[in-house]
KEKE-3310 file (N, C-alpha, C; in steps of 0.2 Angstrom, whole numbers, plus 5000, padded with zeros to 4 digits):
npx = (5141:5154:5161:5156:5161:5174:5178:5175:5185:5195:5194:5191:5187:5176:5168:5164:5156:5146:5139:5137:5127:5123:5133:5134:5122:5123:5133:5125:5120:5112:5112:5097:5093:5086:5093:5087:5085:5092:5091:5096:5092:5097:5089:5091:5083:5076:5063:5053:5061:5059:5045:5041:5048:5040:5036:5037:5032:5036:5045:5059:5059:5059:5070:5079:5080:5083:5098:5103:5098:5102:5114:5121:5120:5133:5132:5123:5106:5098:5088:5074:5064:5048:5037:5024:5014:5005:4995:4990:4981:4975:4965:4963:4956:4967:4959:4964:4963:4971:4979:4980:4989:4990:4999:5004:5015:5015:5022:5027:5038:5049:5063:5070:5079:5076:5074:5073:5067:5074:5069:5072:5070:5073:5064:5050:5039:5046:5048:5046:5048:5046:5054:5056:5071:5074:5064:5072:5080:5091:5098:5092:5104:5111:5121:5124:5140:5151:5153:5150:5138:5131:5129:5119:5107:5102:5093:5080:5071:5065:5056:5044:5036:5026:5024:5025:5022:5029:5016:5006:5003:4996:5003:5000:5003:4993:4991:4977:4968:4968:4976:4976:4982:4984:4985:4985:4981:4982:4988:4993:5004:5016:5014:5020:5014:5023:5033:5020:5018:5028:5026:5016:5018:5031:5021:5009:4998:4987:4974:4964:4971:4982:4972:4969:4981:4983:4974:4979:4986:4994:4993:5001:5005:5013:5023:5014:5000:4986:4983:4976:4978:4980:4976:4979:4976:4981:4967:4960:4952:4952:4957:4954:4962:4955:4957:4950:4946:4953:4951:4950:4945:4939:4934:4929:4937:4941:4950:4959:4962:4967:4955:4943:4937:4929:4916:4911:4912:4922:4918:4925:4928:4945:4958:4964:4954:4948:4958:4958:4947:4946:4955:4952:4939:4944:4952:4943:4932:4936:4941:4927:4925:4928:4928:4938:4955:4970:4989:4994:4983:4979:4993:4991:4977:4984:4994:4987:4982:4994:5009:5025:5028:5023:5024:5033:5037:5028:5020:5020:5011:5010:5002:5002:5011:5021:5029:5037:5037:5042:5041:5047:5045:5032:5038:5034:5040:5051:5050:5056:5059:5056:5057:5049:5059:5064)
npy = (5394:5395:5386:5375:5376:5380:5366:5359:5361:5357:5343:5339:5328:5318:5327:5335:5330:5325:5339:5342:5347:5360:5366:5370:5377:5388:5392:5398:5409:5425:5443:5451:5461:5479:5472:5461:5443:5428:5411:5395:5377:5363:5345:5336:5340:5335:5336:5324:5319:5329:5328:5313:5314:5320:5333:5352:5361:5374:5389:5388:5376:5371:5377:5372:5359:5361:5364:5351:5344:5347:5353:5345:5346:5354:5368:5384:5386:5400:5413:5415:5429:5438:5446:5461:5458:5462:5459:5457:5449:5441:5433:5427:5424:5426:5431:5419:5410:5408:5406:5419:5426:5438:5447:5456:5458:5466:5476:5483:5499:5492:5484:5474:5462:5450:5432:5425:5410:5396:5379:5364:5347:5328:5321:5327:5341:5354:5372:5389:5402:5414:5422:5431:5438:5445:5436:5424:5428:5436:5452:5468:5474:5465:5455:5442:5438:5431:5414:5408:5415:5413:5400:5400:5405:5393:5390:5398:5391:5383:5392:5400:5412:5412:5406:5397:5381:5370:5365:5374:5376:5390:5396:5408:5416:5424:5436:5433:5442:5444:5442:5430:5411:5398:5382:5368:5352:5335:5325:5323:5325:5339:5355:5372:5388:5393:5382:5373:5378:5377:5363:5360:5366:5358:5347:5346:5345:5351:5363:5355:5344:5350:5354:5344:5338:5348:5345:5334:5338:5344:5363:5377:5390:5402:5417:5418:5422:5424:5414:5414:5404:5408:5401:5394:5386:5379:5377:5389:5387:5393:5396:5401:5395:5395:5396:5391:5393:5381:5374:5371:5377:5381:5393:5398:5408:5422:5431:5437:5448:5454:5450:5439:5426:5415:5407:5409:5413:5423:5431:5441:5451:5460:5465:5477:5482:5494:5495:5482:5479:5491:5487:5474:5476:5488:5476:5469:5476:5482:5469:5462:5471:5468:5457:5447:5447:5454:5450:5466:5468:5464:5465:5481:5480:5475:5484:5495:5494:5495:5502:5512:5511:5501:5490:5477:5468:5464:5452:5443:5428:5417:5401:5396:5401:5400:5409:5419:5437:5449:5465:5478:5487:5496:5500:5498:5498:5493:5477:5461:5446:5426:5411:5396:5381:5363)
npz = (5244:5238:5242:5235:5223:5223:5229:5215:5209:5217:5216:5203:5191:5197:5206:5198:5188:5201:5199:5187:5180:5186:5185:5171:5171:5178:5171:5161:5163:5160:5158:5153:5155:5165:5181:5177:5172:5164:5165:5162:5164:5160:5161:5178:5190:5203:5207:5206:5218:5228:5231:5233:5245:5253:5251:5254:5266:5270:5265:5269:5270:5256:5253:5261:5256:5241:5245:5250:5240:5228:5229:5239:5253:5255:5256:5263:5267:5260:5275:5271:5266:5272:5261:5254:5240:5223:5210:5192:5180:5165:5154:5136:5118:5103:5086:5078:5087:5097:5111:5122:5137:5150:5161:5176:5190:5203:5216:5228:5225:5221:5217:5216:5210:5196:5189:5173:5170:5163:5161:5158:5162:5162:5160:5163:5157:5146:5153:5155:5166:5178:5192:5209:5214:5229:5234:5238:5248:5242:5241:5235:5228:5223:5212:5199:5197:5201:5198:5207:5212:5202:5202:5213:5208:5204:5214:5210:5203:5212:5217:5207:5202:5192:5176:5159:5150:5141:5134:5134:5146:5158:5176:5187:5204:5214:5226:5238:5245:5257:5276:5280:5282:5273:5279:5276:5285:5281:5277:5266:5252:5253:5248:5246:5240:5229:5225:5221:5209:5201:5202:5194:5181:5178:5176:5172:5158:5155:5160:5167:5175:5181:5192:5194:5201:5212:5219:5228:5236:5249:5254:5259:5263:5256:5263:5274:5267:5261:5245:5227:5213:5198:5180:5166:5149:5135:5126:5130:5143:5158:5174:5192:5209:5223:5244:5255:5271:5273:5263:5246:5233:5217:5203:5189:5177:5167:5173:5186:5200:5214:5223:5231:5221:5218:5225:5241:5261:5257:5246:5236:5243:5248:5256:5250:5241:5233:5222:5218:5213:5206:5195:5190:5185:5174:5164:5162:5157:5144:5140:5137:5128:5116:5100:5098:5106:5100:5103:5105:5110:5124:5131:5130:5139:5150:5154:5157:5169:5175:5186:5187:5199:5204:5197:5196:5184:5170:5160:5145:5139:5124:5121:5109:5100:5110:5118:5128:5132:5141:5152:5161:5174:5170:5159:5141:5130:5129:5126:5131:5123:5123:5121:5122:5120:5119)
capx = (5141:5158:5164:5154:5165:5181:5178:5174:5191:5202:5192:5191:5180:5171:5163:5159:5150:5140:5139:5137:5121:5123:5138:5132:5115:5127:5134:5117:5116:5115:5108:5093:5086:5089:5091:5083:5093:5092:5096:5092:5094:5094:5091:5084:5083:5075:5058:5052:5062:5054:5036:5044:5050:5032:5038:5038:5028:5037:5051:5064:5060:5063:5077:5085:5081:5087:5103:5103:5097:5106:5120:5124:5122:5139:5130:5117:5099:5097:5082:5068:5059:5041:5037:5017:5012:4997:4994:4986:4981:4968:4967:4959:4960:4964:4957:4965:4963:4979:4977:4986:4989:4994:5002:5005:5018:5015:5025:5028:5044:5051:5071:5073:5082:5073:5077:5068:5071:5068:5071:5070:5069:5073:5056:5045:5037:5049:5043:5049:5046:5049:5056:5061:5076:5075:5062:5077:5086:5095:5096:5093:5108:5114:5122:5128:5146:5155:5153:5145:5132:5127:5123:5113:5104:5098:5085:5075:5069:5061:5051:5042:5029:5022:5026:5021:5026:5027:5010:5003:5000:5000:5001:5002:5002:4992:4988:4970:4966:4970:4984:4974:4986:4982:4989:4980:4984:4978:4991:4995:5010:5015:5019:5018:5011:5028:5035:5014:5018:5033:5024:5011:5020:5032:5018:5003:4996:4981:4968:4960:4977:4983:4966:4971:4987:4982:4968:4982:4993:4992:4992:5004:5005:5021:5024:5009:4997:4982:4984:4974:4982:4978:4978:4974:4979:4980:4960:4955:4951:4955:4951:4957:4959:4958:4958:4947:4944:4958:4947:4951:4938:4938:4929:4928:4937:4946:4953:4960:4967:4969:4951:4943:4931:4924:4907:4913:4911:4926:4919:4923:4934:4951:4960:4964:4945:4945:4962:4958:4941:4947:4961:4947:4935:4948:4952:4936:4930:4941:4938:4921:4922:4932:4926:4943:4958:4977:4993:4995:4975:4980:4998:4987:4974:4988:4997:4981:4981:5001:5011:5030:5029:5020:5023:5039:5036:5024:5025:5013:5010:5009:5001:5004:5019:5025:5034:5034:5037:5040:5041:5048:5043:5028:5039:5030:5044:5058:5050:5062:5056:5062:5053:5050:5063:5064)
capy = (5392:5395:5379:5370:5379:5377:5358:5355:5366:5352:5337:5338:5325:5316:5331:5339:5325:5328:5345:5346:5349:5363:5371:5371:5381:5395:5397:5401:5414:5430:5448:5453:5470:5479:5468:5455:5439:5421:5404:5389:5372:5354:5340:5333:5343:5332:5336:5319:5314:5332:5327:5307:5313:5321:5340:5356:5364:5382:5392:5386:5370:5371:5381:5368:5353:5361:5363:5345:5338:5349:5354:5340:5350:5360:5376:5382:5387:5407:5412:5418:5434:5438:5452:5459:5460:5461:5456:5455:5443:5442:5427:5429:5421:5430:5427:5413:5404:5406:5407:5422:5427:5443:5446:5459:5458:5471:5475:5493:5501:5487:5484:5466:5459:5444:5429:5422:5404:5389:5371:5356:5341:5323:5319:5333:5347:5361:5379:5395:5404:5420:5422:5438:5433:5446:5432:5419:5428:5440:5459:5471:5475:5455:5455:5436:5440:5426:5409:5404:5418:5411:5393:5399:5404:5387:5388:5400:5385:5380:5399:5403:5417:5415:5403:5394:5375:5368:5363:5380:5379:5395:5397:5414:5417:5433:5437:5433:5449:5445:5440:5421:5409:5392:5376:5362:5345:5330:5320:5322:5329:5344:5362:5378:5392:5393:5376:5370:5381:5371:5354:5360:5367:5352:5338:5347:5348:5357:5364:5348:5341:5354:5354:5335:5337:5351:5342:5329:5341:5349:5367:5379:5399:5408:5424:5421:5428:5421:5417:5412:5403:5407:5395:5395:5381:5382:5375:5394:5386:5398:5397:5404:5393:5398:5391:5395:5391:5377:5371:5372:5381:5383:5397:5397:5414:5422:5438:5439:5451:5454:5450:5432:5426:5409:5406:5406:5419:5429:5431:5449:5452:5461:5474:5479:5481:5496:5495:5476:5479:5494:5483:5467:5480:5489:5475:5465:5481:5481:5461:5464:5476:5466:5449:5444:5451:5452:5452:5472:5473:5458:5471:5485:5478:5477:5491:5501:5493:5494:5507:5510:5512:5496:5484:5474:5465:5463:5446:5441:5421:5415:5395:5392:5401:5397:5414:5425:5444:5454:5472:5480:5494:5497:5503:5494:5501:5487:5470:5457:5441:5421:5404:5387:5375:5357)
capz = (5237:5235:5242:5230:5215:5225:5226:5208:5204:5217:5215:5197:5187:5199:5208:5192:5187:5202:5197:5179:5178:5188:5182:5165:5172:5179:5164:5154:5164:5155:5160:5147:5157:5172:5185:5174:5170:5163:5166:5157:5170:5159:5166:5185:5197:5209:5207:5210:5225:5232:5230:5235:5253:5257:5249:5257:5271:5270:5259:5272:5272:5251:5252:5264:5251:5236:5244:5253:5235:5222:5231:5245:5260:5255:5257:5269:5267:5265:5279:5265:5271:5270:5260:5250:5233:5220:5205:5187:5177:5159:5149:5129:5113:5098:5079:5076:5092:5100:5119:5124:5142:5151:5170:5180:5196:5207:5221:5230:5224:5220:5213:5217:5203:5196:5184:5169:5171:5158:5163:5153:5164:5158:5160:5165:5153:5147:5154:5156:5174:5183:5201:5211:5219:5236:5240:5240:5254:5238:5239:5231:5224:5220:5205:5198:5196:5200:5197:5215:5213:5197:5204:5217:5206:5203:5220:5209:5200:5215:5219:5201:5203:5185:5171:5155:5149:5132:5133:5134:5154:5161:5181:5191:5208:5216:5234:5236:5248:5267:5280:5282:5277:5269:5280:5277:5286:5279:5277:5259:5250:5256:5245:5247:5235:5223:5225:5218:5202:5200:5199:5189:5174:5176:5176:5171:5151:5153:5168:5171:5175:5186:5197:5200:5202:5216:5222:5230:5240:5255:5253:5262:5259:5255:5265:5277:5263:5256:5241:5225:5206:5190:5176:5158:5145:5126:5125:5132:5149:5163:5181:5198:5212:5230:5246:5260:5279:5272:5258:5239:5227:5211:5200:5179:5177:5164:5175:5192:5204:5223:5228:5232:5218:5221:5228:5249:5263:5258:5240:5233:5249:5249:5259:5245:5239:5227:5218:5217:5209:5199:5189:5186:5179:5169:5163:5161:5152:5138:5135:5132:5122:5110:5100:5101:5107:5100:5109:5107:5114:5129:5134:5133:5145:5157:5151:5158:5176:5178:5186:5187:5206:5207:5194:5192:5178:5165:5154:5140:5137:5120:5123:5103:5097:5115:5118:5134:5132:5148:5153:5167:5178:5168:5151:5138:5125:5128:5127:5131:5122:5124:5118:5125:5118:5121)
cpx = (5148:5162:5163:5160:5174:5185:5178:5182:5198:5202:5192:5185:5174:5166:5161:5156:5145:5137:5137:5130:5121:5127:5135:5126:5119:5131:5131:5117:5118:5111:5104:5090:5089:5086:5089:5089:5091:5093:5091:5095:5091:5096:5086:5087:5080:5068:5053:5052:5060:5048:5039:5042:5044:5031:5039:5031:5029:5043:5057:5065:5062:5070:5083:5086:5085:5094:5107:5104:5102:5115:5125:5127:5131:5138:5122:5112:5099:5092:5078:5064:5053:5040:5029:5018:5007:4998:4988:4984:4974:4973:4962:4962:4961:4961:4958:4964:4969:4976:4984:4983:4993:4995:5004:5010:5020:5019:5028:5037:5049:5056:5074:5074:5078:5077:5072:5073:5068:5074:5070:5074:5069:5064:5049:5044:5041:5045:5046:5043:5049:5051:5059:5063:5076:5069:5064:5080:5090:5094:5095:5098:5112:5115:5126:5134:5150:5150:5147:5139:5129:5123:5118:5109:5097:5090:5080:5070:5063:5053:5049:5037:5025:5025:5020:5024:5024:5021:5004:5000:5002:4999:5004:5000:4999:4990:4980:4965:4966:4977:4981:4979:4984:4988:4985:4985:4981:4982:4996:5004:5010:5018:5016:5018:5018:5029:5026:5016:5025:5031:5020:5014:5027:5027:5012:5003:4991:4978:4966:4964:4981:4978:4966:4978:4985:4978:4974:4988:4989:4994:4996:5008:5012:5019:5017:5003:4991:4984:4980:4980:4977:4979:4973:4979:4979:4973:4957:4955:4954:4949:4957:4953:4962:4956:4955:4943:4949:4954:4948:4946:4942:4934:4933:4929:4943:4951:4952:4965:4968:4964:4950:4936:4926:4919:4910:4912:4919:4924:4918:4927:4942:4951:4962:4958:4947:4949:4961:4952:4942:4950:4957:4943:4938:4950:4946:4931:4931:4942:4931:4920:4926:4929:4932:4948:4967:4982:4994:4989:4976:4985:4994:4983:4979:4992:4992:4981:4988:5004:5021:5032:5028:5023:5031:5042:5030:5024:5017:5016:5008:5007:5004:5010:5023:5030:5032:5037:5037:5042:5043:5047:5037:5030:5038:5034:5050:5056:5058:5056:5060:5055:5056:5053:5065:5073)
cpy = (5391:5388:5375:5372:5377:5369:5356:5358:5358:5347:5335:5334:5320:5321:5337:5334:5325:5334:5350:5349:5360:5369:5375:5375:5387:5398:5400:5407:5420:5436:5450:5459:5471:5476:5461:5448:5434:5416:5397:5382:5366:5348:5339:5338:5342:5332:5329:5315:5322:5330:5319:5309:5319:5331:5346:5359:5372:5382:5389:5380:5370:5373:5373:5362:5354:5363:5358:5341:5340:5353:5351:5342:5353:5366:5376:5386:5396:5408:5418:5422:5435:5447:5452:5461:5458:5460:5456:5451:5442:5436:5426:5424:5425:5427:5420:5407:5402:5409:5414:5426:5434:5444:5451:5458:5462:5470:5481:5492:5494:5486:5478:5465:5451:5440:5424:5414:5398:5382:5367:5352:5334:5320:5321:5338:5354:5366:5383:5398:5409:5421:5430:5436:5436:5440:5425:5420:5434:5448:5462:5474:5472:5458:5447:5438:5436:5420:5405:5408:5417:5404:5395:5403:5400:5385:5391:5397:5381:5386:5402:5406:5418:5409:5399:5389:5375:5366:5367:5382:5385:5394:5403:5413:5423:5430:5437:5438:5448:5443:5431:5417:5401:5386:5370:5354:5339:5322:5318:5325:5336:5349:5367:5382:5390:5386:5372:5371:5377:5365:5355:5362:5361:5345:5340:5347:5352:5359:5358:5343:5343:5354:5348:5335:5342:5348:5337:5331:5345:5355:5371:5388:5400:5415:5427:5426:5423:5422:5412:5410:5404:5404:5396:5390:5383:5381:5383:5395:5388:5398:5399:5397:5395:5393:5396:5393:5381:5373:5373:5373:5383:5388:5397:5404:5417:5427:5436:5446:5451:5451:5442:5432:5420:5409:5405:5414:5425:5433:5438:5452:5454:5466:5477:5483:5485:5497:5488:5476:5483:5491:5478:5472:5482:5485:5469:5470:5481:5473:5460:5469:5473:5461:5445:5450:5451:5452:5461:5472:5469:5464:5476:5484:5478:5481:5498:5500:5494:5500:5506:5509:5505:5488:5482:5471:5463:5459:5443:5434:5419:5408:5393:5393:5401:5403:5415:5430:5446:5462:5470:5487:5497:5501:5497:5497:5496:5481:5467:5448:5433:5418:5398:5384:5368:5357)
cpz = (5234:5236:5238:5222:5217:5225:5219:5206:5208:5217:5207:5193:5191:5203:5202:5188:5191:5202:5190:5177:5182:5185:5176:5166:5173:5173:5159:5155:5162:5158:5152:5149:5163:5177:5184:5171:5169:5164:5164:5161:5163:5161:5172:5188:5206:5211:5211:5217:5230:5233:5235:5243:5257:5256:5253:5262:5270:5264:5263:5271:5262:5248:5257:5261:5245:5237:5246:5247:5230:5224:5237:5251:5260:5258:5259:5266:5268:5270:5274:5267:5265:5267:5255:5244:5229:5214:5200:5184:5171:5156:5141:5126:5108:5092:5075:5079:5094:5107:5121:5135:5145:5157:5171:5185:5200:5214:5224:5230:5224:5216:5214:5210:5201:5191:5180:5168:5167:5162:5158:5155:5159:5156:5160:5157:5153:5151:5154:5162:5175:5190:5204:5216:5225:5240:5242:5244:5250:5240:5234:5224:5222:5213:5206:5195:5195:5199:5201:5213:5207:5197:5208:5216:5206:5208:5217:5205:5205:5219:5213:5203:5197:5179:5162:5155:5142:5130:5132:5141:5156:5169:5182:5198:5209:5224:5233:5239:5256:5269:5281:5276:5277:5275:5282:5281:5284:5277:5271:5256:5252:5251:5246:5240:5228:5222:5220:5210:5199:5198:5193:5179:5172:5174:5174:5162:5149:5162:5171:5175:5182:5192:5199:5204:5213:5222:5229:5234:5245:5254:5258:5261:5260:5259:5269:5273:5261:5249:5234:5215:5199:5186:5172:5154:5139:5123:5126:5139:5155:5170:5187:5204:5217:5236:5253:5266:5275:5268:5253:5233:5223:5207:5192:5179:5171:5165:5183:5194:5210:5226:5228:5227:5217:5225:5238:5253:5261:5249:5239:5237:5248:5253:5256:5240:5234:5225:5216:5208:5205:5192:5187:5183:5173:5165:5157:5156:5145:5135:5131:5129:5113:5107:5100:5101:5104:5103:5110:5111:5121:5131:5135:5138:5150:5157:5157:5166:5179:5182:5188:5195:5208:5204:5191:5188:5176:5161:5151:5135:5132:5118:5113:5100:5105:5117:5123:5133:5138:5147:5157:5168:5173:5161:5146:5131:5124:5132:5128:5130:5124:5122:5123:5121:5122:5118)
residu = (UNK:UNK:UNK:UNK:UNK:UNK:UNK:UNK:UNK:UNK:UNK:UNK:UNK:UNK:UNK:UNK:UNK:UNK:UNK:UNK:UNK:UNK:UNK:UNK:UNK:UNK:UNK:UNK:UNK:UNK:UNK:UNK:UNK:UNK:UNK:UNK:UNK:UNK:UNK:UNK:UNK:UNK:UNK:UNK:UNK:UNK:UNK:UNK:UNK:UNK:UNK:UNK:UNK:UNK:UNK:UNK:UNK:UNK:UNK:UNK:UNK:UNK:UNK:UNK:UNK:UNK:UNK:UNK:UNK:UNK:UNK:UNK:UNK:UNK:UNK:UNK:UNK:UNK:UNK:UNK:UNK:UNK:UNK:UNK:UNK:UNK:UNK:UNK:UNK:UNK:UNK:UNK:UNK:UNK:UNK:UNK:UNK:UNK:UNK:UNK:UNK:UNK:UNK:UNK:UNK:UNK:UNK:UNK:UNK:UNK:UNK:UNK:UNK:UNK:UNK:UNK:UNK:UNK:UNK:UNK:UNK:UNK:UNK:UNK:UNK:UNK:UNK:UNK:UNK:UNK:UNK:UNK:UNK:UNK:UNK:UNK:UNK:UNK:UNK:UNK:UNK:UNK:UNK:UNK:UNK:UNK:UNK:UNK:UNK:UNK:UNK:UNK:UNK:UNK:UNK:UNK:UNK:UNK:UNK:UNK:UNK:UNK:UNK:UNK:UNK:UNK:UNK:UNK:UNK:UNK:UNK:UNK:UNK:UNK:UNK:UNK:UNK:UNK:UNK:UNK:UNK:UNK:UNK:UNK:UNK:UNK:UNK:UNK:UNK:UNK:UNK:UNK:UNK:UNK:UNK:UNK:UNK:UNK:UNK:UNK:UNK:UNK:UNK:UNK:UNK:UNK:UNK:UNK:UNK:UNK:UNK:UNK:UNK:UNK:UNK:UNK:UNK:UNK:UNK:UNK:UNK:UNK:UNK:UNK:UNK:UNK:UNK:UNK:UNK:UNK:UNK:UNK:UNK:UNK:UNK:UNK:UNK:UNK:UNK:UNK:UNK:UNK:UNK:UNK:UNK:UNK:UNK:UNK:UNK:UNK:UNK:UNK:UNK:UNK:UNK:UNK:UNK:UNK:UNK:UNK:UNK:UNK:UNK:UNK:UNK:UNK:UNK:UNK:UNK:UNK:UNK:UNK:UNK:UNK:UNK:UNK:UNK:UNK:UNK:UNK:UNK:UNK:UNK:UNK:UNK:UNK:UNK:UNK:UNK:UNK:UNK:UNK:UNK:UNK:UNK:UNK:UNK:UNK:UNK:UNK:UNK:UNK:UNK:UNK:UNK:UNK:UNK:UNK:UNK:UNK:UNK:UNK:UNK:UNK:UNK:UNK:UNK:UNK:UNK:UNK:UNK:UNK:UNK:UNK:UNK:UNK:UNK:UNK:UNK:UNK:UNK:UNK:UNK:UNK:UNK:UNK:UNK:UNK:UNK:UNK:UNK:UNK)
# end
C-alpha cells in the first residue's frame, strides 16, 4: 500500500486523480473507541463491475479484485484467515412505529480492531456497515497510523458483517450452527457471505428486494461456516435466510442466533445448541412480554444475552431516525453513535 501513497507523492495529479477517491476515504479515518475507527468512502467503488465480471467465489478472490479494481494491482492481496463466531440479532417496532434493530457480534476473546464504515456510492444506497478487520488479514494490534494503513482500509468495504442503508435495510451475518459450507454452482453471479451484505444494502430498499436480489447469485460461505442472514426493513418485515444441502430458504422471523430455523432437516440444529437457544429464548422472552418495545427495551434484550468475553460489538439500528449506536465488549455505558448521511 505504500507504493500506492509514494506514487501519488511523485506522480502528482494524474495518479491522484486516480486515487482521489481513495485518498479522501483515508483521511475520514477517525478512532471513535477502543480499536474502533471510521471511515467514510464517496463515490464508485466498483461495485458494479464486481457483480459485471461474475463476482466473487471466496475472500481471496475479493481481496484480489479490490486491489486489481481500487488500487491497480500496485498492492497484493492479504491471505484472509478463517476464524468462528456467533451472534445475536432481534428486530421490534416501538410506539411510534420506528423499526428498530438490535446485533450482537460474538467472537471468543476477541481484540480485533474493527471499522465502522459509511459509503455513499454515486449510484447506490448510502449505508453505514461494520467489519472486524483481523478477518482482512489485519492484527490484532493494527493501528492506521500512516497514511497507507488508512487506505487499506478501504477492502473493508467489501467484508461488512452487519449494516444498515438509507432506506432502513438492515442485514447481519450469523453462523447458522455447523462446519457445512454453502457453494452453490449454477452458473449465476458469484458472492460470498460478506461480499452479498454488500450488494444488498447497496441496491436493496426493503426485504422483498434483497430476497431477489439473493435469489440471483450463487451463494459462497466465508470462513468455511454455515451461515444464515438476517434482515429487517423499515415496514417491520424481518426474515432469516439460510441455505441448506446448497438450497436457499427463507423463514418469517424476527429473532435469530447460531441455530437453523427454516422448515429443512437441520431445523433447530447447532453445535452450539443450548447457548444458541438460550439467547433466542432470552431474547424472544422479553419481546413478548412487551406490546412494543423502545431502543433502551431493544439494547437491553441484547444487553442480556452479551458477555464481555464474547461479544465484540453490540449496535442498535434505527430504520427511521437512520442512527446506528454500538457498544463494545459488552459495556453498554459508552455508546458510540453515527447517522446515515447522503
Amino acid at each position: 500500500m505504500a507504493v500506492v501513497v509514494a506514487l501519488l507523492v511523485v506522480a502528482g495529479g494524474s495518479l491522484y486523480f486516480m486515487f482521489h477517491h481513495q485518498y479522501a476515504a483515508a483521511q475520514s479515518v477517525e478512532q471513535v473507541g477502543d480499536k474502533m475507527y471510521t471511515m467514510t468512502y464517496e463515490g464508485d467503488y466498483g461495485l458494479d463491475e464486481f457483480l459485471e465480471q461474475g463476482g466473487a467465489s471466496s475472500s481471496n478472490d475479493i481481496a484480489a479484485f479490490v486491489c486489481s479494481h481500487l488500487f491497480y494491482g500496485l498492492v497484493s492481496p492479504p491471505d484472509v484467515q478463517s476464524t468462528e463466531f456467533g451472534c445475536s440479532f432481534i428486530t421490534t417496532k416501538d410506539k411510534d412505529g420506528s423499526v428498530l434493530t438490535g446485533r450482537n457480534f460474538d467472537w471468543p476473546d476477541c481484540k480485533s480492531p474493527i471499522v465502522v464504515i459509511h459509503t455513499r456510492p454515486d449510484k447506490d444506497y448510502a449505508s453505514v456497515s461494520t467489519s472486524c478487520i483481523s478477518f482482512l488479514g489485519f492484527g490484532d494490534d493494527w493501528k492506521p497510523e500512516k497514511i497507507a494503513d488508512k487506505m487499506a482500509l478501504i477492502a473493508a468495504i467489501y467484508a461488512p458483517l452487519d449494516g444498515m442503508n438509507e432506506k432502513g435495510l438492515v442485514v447481519a451475518d450469523l453462523v447458522a450452527g455447523d462446519h457445512t459450507k454453502t457453494d452453490q454452482h449454477t452458473g449465476r453471479t458469484n458472492v460470498t457471505t460478506t461480499s452479498s451484505i454488500r450488494v444488498l444494502l447497496d441496491k436493496a430498499a426493503n426485504v422483498n428486494e434483497a430476497l431477489q436480489l439473493l435469489e440471483s447469485f450463487d451463494m459462497h460461505s466465508d470462513i468455511d461456516f454455515s451461515h444464515h442472514l438476517a434482515i429487517s426493513d423499515a415496514t417491520g418485515r424481518s426474515v432469516v435466510v439460510e441455505w441448506v444441502d446448497n438450497k436457499m430458504l427463507v423463514v418469517e422471523s424476527p429473532l435469530c442466533t447460531n441455530h437453523y430455523l427454516a422448515e429443512s432437516r437441520m431445523k433447530d440444529y447447532s453445535l452450539y445448541s443450548e447457548d444458541s437457544h438460550r439467547r433466542y429464548d432470552s431474547m424472544k422472552q422479553m419481546r413478548d412480554s412487551l406490546t412494543t418495545m423502545n431502543p433502551n427495551d431493544v439494547v437491553e434484550s441484547i444487553h442480556q444475552v452479551s458477555s464481555p468475553e464474547m461479544t465484540r460489538w453490540s449496535v442498535l439500528f434505527d430504520s427511521k431516525a437512520l442512527t446506528a449506536t454500538y457498544y463494545q465488549y459488552s459495556d453498554f455505558d459508552k455508546p458510540y453513535s453515527t447517522t446515515i448521511a447522503r
